[in-house]
Legacy VTK file of the C-alpha trace (Angstrom):
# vtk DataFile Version 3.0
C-alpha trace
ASCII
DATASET POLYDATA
POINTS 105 float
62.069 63.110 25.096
62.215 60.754 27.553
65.932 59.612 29.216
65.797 55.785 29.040
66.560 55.439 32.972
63.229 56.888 33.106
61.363 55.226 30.662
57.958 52.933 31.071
56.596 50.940 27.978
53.285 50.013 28.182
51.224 47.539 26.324
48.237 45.517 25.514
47.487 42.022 23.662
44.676 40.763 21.683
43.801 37.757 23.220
43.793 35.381 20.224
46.261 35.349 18.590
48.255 36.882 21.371
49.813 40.216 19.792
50.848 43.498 20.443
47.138 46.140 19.522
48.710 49.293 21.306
52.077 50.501 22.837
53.005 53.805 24.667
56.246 55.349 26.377
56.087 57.769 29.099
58.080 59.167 32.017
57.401 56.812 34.820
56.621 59.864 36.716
53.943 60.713 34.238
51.700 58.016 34.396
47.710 58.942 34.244
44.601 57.781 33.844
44.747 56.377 30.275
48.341 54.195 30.948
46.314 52.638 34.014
44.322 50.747 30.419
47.590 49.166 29.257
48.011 45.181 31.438
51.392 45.080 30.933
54.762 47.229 31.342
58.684 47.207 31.226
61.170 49.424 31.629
61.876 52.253 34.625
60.191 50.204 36.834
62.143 46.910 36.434
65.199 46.461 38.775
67.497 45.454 36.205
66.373 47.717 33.954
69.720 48.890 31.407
71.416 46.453 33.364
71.620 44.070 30.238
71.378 44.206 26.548
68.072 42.882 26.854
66.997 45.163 29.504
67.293 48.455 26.981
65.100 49.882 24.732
65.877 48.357 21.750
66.141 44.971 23.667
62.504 45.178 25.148
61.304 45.961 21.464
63.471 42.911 19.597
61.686 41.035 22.522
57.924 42.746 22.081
58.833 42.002 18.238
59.820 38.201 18.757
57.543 37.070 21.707
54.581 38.571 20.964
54.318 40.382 17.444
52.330 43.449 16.367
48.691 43.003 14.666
49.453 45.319 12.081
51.986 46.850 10.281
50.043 50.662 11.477
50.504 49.321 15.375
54.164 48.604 14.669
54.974 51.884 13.167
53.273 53.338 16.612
55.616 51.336 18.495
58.280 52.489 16.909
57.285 55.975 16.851
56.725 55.460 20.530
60.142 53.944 21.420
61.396 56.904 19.402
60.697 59.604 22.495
63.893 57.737 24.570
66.316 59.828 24.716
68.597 58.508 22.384
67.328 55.908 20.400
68.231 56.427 17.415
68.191 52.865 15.936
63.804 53.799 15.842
64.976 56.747 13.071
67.051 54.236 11.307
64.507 52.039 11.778
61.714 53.608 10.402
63.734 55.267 7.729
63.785 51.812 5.879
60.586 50.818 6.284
58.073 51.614 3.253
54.658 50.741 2.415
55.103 48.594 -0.601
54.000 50.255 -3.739
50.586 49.569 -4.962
49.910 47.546 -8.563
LINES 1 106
105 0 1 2 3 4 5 6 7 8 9 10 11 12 13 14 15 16 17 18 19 20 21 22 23 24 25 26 27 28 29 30 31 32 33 34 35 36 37 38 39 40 41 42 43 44 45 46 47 48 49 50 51 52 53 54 55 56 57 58 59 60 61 62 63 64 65 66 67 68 69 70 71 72 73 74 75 76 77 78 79 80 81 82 83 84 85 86 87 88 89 90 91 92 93 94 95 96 97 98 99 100 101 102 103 104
């Protein structure tokens, strides 16, 4: 787990249309060679981080969510998944305890 004072999310876009293709957290202090691929991050390393309701977890993904979108419905469960390692978040569990892949005709 990650605590959320210590948390960087990382992404990248598609360039057209402009949405979310991959998303990872990690401990700011454990950044390596594969987060250096990701062009754009929030979190730990913002000022105001938890400063705001916007500036949380759950805020910076209701933002990701709105702003940008996820190509696919498998890229938004990773996001989830991946905002799920903060330290507690537990609004991902709840989240992804009502989602469901629609059944099949």
């Amino acid at each position: 787990m990650v605590a959320e004072s210590k948390a960087l999310i990382l992404w990248n876009v598609d360039d057209e249309p402009m949405v979310i293709n991959d998303l990872a957290v990690v401990h700011i202090d454990e950044q390596n060679a594969r987060t250096k691929n990701f062009l754009a991050s929030a979190g730990a390393s913002d000022d105001d981080w938890l400063k705001s309701k916007l500036q949380t977890p759950m805020g910076l993904f209701l933002y990701l969510s709105v702003y940008y979108g996820f190509k696919d419905r498998k890229v938004l469960n990773k996001a989830i998944s991946e905002f799920g390692k903060i330290d507690g978040d537990d609004w991902c569990k709840e989240l992804m305890s009502t989602m469901f892949d629609p059944p099949e005709d």
